[in-house]
C-alpha positions as CSV (number, residue, x, y, z in Angstrom):
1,X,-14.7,-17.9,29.7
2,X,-17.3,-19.4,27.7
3,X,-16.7,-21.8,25.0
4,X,-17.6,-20.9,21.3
5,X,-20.1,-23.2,19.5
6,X,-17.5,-25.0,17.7
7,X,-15.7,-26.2,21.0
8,X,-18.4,-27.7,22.3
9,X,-18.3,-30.6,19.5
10,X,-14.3,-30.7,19.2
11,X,-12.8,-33.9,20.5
12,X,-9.7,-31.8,20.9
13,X,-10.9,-28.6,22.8
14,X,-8.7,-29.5,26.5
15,X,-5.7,-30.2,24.5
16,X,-6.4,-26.8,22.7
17,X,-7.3,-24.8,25.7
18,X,-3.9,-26.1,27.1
19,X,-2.0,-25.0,23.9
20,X,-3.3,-21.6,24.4
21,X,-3.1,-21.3,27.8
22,X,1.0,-22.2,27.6
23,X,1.0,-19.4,24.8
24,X,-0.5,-17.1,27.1
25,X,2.0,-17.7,29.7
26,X,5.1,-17.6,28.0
27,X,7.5,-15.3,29.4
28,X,10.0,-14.7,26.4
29,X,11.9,-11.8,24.8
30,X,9.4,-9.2,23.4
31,X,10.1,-8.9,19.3
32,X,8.6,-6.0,19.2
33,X,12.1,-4.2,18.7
34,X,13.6,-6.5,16.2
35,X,10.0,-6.0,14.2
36,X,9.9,-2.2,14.2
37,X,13.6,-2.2,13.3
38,X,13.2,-4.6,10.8
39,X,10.0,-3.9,9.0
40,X,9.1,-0.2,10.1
41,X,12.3,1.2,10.1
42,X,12.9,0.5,6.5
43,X,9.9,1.4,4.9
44,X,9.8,4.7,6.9
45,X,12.8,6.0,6.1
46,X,12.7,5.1,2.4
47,X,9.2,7.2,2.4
48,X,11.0,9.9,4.0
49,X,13.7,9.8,1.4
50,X,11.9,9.9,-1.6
51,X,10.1,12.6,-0.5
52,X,13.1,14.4,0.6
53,X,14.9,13.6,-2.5
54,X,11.7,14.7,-4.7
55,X,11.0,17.7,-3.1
56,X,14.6,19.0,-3.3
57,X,15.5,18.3,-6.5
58,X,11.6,18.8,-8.5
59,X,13.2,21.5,-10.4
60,X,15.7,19.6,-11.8
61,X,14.5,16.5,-13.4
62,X,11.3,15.9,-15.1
63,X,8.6,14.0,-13.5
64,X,9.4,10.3,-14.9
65,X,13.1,11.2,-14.2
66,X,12.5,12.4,-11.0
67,X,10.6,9.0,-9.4
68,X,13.4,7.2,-11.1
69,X,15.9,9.3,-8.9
70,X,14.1,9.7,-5.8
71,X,13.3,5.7,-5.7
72,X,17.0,4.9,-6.4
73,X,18.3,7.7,-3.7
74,X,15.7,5.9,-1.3
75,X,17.2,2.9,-1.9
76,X,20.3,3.6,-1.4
77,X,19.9,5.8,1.8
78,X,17.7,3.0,3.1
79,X,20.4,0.4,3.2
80,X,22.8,3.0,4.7
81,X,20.7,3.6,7.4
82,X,20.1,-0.2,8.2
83,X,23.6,-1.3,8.0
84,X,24.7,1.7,10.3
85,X,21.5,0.5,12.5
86,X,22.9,-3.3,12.6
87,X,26.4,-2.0,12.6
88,X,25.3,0.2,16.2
89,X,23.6,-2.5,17.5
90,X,26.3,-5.1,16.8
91,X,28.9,-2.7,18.8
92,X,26.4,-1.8,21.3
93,X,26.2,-6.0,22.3
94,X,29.8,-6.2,22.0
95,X,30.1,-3.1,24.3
96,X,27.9,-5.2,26.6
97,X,30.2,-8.4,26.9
């Protein structure tokens, strides 16, 4: 691998080819799970929500009214469905030991 032009003139560049190379190689846990449940998970299903909520009650409610309901529902149906997520994964680790 060649080095880029600011390397070359770094006093540092072995002691920072070493800090990446130990990067490279670590062999931990994959957060990929705890991201998607933590930062995907949440956003998708209050999306989902609101546009549930707005589509079934748009005859009922005028426009403003309407965002102001279908945020709140969100909102609420959002923390539902992460504390029944935490509250599945807590009893699935407990299950485990």
């Amino acid at each position: 691998m060649s080095e880029p032009e600011n390397c070359g003139k770094c006093s540092q560049r072995s002691g920072c080819r070493q800090a990446y190379q130990r990067m490279a190689e670590y062999g931990g846990p994959s957060v990929f799970g705890r991201v998607f449940i933590g930062l995907v998970v949440p956003l998708l299903s209050f999306v989902i929500l609101a546009a549930v909520f707005n589509y079934l009650a748009a005859g009922w409610f005028s426009k403003r009214i309407l965002a102001i309901f279908s945020a709140s529902f969100a909102l609420i149906g959002t923390v539902l469905i992460m504390l029944a997520i935490t509250a599945a994964i807590k009893f699935i680790k407990n299950r485990r030991n």
